[in-house]
NUBA-502321 format. One record per residue (C-alpha): residue in three letters; x, y, z. Coordinates in steps of 0.02 Angstrom, whole numbers, plus 50000, padded with zeros to 5 digits. Example, Ala and Ser with C-alpha at 12.3 -4.5 7.8 and 13.67 -1.06 7.14 Angstrom:
2
ALA506154977550390/SER506844994750357/
This chain:
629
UNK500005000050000/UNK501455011550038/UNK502265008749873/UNK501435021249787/UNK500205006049689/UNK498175011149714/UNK497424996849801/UNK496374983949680/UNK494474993649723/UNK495385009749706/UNK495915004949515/UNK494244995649475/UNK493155012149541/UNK494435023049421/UNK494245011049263/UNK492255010949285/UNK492215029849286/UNK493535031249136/UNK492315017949046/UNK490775030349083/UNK491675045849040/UNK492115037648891/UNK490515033848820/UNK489955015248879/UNK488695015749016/UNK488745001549129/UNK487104994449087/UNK487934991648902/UNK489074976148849/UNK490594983248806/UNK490804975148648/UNK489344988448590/UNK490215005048634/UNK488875020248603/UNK490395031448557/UNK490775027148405/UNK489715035948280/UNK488385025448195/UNK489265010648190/UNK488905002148354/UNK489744986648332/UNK491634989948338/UNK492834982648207/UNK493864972248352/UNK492594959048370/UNK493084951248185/UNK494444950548061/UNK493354959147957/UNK492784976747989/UNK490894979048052/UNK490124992047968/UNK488104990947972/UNK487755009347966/UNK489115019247880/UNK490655025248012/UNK491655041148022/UNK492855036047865/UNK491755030947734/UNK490485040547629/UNK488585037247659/UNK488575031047472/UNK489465016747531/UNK488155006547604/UNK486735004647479/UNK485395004547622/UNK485975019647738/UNK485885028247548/UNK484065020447547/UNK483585026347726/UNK484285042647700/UNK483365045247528/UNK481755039247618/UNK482035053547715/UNK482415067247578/UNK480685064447495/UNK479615069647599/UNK480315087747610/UNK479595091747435/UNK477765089847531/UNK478235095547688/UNK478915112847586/UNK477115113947510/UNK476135111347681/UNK477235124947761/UNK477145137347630/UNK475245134447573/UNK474515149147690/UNK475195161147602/UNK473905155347452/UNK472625150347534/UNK472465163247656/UNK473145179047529/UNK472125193847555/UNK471575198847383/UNK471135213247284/UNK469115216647311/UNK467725226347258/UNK465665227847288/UNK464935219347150/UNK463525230947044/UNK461495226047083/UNK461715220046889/UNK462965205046954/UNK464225208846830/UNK465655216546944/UNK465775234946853/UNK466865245546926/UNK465485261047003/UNK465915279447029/UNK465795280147220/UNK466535263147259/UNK468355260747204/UNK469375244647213/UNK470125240347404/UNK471865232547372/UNK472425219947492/UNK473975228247618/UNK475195216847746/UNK473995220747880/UNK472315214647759/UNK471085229147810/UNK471285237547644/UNK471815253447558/UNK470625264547452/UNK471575267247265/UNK470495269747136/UNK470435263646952/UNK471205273246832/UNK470075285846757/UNK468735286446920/UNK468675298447079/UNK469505294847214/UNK468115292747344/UNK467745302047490/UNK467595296147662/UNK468185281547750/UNK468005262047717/UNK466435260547803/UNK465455261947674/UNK466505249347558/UNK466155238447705/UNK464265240247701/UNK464425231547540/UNK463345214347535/UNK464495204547396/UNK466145207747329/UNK467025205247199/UNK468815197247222/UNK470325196147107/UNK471715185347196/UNK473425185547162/UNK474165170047209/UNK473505160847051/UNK471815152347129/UNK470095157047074/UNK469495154447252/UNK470325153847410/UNK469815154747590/UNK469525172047618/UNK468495175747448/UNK467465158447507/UNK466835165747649/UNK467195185647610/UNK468455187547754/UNK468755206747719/UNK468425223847803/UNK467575217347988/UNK468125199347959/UNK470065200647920/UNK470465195948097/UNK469725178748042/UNK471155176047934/UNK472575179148054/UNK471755167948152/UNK471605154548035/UNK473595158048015/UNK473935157148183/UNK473145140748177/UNK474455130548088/UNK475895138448175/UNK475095135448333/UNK474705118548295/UNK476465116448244/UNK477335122348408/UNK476195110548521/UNK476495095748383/UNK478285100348413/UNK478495099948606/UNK477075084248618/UNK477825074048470/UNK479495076848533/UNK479295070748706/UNK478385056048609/UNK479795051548495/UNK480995049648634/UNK479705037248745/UNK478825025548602/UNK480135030248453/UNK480335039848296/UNK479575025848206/UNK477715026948272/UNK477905043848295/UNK477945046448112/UNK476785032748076/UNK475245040748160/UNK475745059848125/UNK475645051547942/UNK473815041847985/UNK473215058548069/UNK473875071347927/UNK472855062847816/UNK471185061847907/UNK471545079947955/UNK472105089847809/UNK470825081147661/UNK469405087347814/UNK470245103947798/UNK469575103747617/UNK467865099447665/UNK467735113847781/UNK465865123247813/UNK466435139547881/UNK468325147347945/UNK468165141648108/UNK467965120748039/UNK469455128347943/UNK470575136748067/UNK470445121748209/UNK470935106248073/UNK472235117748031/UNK472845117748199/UNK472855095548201/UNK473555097348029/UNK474895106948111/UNK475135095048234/UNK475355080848135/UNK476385090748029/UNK477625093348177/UNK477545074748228/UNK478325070748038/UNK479625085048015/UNK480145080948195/UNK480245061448165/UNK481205063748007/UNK482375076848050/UNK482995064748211/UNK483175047748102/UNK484315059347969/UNK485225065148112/UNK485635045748179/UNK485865037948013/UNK487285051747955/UNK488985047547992/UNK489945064948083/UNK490645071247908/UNK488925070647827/UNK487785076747938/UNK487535095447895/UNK487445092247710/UNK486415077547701/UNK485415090247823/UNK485495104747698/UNK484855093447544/UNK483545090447643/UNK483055108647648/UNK483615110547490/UNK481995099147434/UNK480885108747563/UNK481305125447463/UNK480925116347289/UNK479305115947367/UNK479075131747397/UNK479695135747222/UNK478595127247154/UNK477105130847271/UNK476455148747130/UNK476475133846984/UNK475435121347082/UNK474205134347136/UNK473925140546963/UNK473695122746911/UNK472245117147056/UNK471505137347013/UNK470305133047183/UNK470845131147357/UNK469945115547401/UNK470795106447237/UNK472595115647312/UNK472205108647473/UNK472065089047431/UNK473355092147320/UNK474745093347426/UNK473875081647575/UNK473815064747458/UNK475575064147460/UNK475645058347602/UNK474895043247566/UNK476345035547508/UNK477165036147683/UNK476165024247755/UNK477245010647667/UNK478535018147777/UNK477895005247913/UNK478564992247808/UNK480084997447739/UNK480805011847862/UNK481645003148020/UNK481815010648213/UNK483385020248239/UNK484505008648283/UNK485605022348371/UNK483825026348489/UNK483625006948532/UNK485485005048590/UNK485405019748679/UNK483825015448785/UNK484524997648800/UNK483204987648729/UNK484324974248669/UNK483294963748598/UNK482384976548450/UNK484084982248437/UNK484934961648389/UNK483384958748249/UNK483684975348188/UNK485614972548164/UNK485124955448066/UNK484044965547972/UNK485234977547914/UNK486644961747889/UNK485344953847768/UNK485004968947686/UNK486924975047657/UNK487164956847608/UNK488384952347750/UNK489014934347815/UNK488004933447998/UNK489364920048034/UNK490704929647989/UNK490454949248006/UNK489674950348178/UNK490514936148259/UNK490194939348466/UNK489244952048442/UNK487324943648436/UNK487944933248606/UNK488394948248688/UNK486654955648649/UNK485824939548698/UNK486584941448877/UNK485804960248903/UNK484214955248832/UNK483344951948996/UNK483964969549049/UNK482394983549056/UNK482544999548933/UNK483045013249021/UNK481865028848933/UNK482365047148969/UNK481305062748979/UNK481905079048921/UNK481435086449111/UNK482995076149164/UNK484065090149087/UNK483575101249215/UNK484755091549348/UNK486145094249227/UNK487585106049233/UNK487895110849034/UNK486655101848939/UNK485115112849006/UNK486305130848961/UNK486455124248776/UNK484965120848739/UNK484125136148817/UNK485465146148696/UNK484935138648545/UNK483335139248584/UNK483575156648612/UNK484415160248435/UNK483235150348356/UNK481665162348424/UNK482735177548395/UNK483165174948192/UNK481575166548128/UNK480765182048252/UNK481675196748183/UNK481635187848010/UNK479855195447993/UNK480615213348071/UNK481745213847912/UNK480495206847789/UNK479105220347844/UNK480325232747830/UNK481025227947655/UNK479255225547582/UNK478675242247655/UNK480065252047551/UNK479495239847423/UNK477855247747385/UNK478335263647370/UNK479325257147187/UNK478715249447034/UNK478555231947084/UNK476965237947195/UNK475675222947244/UNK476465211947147/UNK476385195747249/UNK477835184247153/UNK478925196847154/UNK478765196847357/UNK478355178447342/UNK480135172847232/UNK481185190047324/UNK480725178047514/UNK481355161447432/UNK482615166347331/UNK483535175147492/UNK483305160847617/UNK483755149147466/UNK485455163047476/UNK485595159047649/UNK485555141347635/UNK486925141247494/UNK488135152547597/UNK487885140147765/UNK488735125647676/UNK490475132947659/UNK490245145747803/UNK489885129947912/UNK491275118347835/UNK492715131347872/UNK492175138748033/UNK491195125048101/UNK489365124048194/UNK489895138748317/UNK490925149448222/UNK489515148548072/UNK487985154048202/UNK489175167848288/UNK489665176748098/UNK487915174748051/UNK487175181848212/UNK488425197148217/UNK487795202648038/UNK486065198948098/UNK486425212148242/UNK487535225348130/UNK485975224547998/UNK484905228248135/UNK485655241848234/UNK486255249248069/UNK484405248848013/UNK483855257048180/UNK485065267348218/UNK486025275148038/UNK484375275147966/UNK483565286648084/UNK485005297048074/UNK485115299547888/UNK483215304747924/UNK483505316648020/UNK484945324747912/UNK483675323047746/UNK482525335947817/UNK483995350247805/UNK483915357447652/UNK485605358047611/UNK485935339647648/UNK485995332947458/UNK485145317447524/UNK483225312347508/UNK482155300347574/UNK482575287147410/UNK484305287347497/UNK483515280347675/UNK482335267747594/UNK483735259847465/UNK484965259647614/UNK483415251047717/UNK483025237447570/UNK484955234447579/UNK484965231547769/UNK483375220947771/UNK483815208547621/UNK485615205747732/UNK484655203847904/UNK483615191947825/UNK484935184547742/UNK485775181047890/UNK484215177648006/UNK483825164747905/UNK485305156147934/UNK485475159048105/UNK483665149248126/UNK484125135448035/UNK485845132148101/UNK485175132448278/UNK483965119448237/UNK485325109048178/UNK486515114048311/UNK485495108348434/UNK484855091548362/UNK486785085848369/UNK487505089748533/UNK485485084148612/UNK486015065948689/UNK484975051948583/UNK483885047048744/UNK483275065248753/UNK483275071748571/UNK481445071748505/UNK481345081548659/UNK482765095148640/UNK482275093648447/UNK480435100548491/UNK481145113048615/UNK482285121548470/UNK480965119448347/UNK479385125148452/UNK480615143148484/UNK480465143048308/UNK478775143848283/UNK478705156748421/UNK479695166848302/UNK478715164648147/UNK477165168148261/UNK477655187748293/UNK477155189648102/UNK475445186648106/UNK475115193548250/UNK475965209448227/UNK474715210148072/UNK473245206148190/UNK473775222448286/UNK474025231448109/UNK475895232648151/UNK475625243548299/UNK477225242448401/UNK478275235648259/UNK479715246948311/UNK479755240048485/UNK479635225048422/UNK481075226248310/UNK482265233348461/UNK482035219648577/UNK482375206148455/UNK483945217248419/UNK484435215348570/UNK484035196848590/UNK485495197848466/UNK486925206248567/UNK486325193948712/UNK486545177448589/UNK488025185248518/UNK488955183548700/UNK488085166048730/UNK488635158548586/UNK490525159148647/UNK489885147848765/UNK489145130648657/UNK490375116748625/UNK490965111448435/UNK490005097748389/UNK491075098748205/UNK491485079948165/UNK491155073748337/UNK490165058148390/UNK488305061048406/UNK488125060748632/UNK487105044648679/UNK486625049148859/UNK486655062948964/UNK488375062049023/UNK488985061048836/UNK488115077648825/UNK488725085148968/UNK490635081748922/UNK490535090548768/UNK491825101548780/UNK492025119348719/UNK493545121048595/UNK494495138348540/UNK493625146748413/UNK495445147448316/UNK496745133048320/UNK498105134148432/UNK499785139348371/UNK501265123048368/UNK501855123748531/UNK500565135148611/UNK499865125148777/UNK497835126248793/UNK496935134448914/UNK495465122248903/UNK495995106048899/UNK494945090948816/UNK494385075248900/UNK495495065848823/UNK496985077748903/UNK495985079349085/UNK496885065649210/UNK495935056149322/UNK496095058949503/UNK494445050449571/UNK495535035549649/UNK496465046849768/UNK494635046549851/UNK494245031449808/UNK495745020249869/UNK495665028650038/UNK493745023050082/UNK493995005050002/UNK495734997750073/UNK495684993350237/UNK497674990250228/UNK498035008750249/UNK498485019850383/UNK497425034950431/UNK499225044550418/UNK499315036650257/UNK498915049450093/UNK498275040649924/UNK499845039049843/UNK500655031049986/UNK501795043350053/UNK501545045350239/UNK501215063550313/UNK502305072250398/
């Protein structure tokens, strides 16, 4: 004891806690390490390496059915891209008029055409060649039938169905807040789900429900049948983006993550591309609707043919799921069972009788780290998709005043084409500075576009009015288009990467849940815009300066997340809580780290340990055997 050797108990206590820091929980065999990314069967077990799902150093080409799964996962984006971007046709506030006693819609010398604003109550300009009248819109709102012209390429939609203008306009922001309501409880319920039952049945019955839900939607009587299946299509729509996003997630290898991520959103803007050409071709709402719901239908074979997450079943230990799943994937990757996973079916056998161990996402309270990252992305992720509208209210404001007035694809393709910008300027942002430094660049120009748009704008303003200033107000509003098409630009961005962010440093037991969190802050976000139109944009400036400076705030907490950059996905809480935050800039050759890794932290449990467990030492004994003086 006095040689300086830790006592037998000592060394067993200090190799346990290496193998849980590690990555292998005790309740594991150790043959099935949860470290090692995607591959959970290690290549020591066989002469030949394991590789059922692909591993860190091969592409995800390389197994034909990861490529499968993951492909299985890409196509549903298209119709996910047309159910997210489908209010914005069937809920468009269009052009309107009172129709003439004579039923033919003639324009009449007192009432002029009411054109459709952002907030929907309407703005008196009158036909080309007739008065402008007088008064207010009162008496355009005494009208008994109107006469609509919609721009989104439909003959009908919902508000011309059930003439949701002048006193009934509130109607339609609440039939808008109904899907993205629907979608933030889908997100926090289904996510809580997905970590309990799977991602499997999770998707399965979001599927089973989406259907029954949205094809109702097109059978609606009146906007309030409308506006509460919206709000269970919503929720079923959560349930399948949520389910989806988490099986890409496991199934990626660390190098392929993001941009097997990105071509999935890649497909979800193709939708929204092509959402104006789809319209034009249903020309009614109802036709629109079904349209992009019976897609869907062709996910229920998904039961069949799309397996658990094999990542999620080893993590909650339920051993048994997990050994047919791993013959399943050996038959289908055409492997020798004898050969290829030699000892590794035995070991499962012997944890079989063991009883899966399910997490809640409430356990993260108890924990140190995890809780603070998640609380900061879900924090980003409310502040860019929130100030996103900010920036696209101000931009389209400025817009009207020029020659592309009302025109609904040029606001329609101007939205895509810069968060289809943003996506394109992620992928090599992301691949050189990595998951932190990509949300920190793109959160600082979020918060220079903004306080440049507050504060410079104002000020050039101000200096307009003198006369011999040599600038005018055309000055203010192109400087004001410029700042909003970067803030969203970068807003965009900063919403998606958080979502991302978060899904890979959330442990596997908790995930759906820390998945929901992220994405349920997002929908808080997109919900300021139609409620900000509810209130007819009173308050938008206040509005816009606290979500400024929810910026500054993320900016600082952002220094604080760990690199998840080609690191192992975490498998339990622990795994999550010894992610470890690197330098945002390499270290220079010979420069010693302030921060060390946990690979580089030494383990001094045993000097504890050894003192409580051997009964052979002294009390005037130390740990390392050296008697005190």
């Amino acid at each position: 004891a006095r040689s300086g050797g830790a006592p037998p108990a000592a060394a067993a206590v200090r190799g346990r806690r290496a193998r849980v820091r590690s990555g292998e929980s005790e309740g594991l065999p150790r043959c099935l390490p949860l470290s090692s990314p995607l591959s959970f069967l290690p290549s020591s077990l066989s002469p030949s390496p394991i590789r059922l799902l692909p591993g860190p150093a091969e592409s995800v080409c390389a197994i034909p059915y990861a490529r499968t799964l993951v492909l299985l996962t890409w196509i549903p984006a298209l119709v996910i891209g047309f159910s997210k971007f489908s209010d914005s046709f069937l809920l468009d506030q269009p052009d309107f008029w009172c129709r003439e006693a004579d039923g033919q819609g003639n324009w009449s010398g007192t009432l002029a055409p009411i054109h459709a604003n952002h907030s929907g109550n309407g703005s008196i300009f009158p036909p080309p060649g007739l008065p402008t009248p007088a008064g207010d819109n009162a008496s355009e709102c005494g009208c008994r039938e109107w006469h609509y012209r919609i721009r989104a390429g439909l003959v009908q939609n919902v508000v011309s169905k059930w003439d949701l203008v002048c006193d009934s306009a509130w109607k339609v922001h609440i039939a808008k807040f109904s899907l993205l309501v629907g979608l933030i409880f889908g997100h926090l319920i289904t996510g809580c789900i997905a970590d309990w039952v799977g991602r499997r049945p999770v998707l399965l019955f979001s599927v089973i429900f989406i259907l029954i839900f949205g094809l109702t939607v097109a059978l609606s009587v009146n906007v309030t049948m409308f506006s509460t299946l919206r709000f269970f299509e919503g929720f079923c729509l959560a349930g399948i983006v949520l389910s989806l996003y988490a099986l890409r997630i496991e199934l990626c290898p660390p190098g392929h993550r993001f941009m097997i991520t990105m071509v999935a959103s890649f497909i979800e803007m193709a939708g929204q591309f092509l959402m104006p050409g789809l319209a034009a071709l249903c020309r009614d709402w109802q036709v629109l609707q079904a349209v992009i719901i019976c897609p869907f239908l062709l996910m229920l074979f998904y039961w069949v043919i799309f397996p658990e997450s094999l990542r999620w079943l080893m993590a909650t230990q339920q051993f048994e799921a997990s050994k047919e799943l791993i013959l399943q994937f050996t038959h289908k990757n055409r492997m020798s069972t004898e050969s290829d996973i030699k000892g590794v079916v035995p070991e499962l056998e012997k944890e079989i009788t063991r009883r899966p161990k399910k997490v809640c996402i409430v356990k993260v309270v108890g924990t140190r780290n995890l809780w603070k990252n998640i609380v900061v992305l879900c924090v980003n992720s409310l502040t860019g998709y929130g100030i996103h509208h900010c920036f696209a209210k101000s931009m389209m404001g400025h817009e009207a005043t020029m020659a592309i007035t009302h025109n609904f694809y040029a606001d329609y393709y101007t939205m895509a084409g810069i968060a289809l910008a943003s996506c394109l300027a992620m992928c090599p942002v992301v691949g050189f500075l990595g998951r932190r430094g990509g949300l920190l660049l793109f959160m600082i120009l979020t918060a220079l576009a903004s306080l440049l748009q507050l504060g410079l704008l104002n000020l050039i303003g101000k200096y307009s009015q003198l006369p011999d200033s040599g600038m005018s107000d055309s000055v203010k509003d192109k400087f004001s288009v410029a700042f909003s098409i970067v803030g969203m630009f970068s807003s965009h961005a900063v919403g998606s990467l958080s979502v991302f962010f978060c899904a890979e440093i959330t442990p596997t037991v908790i995930r759906g849940g820390g998945l929901g969190l992220v994405l349920a802050s997002a929908g808080f976000g997109r919900l300021t815009a139609p409620i900000m139109e509810l209130h007819n944009q009173k308050g938008y400036f206040l509005h816009h300066v606290i979500f400024a400076c929810c910026t500054l705030i993320c900016i600082i907490c952002i220094l604080l997340l760990p690199e998840s950059k080609n690191q192992n996905l975490p498998e339990n809480i622990p795994d999550g809580e010894h992610y470890t935050r690197q330098p945002l800039l390499p270290h220079k050759k010979g420069e010693q780290p302030l921060l060390l890794t946990n690979s580089e932290l030494k383990d001094y449990s045993g000097l504890h340990d050894s003192a409580a467990v051997s009964d052979g030492i002294s009390e005037n004994t130390t740990a390392n055997g050296m008697k005190s003086m």
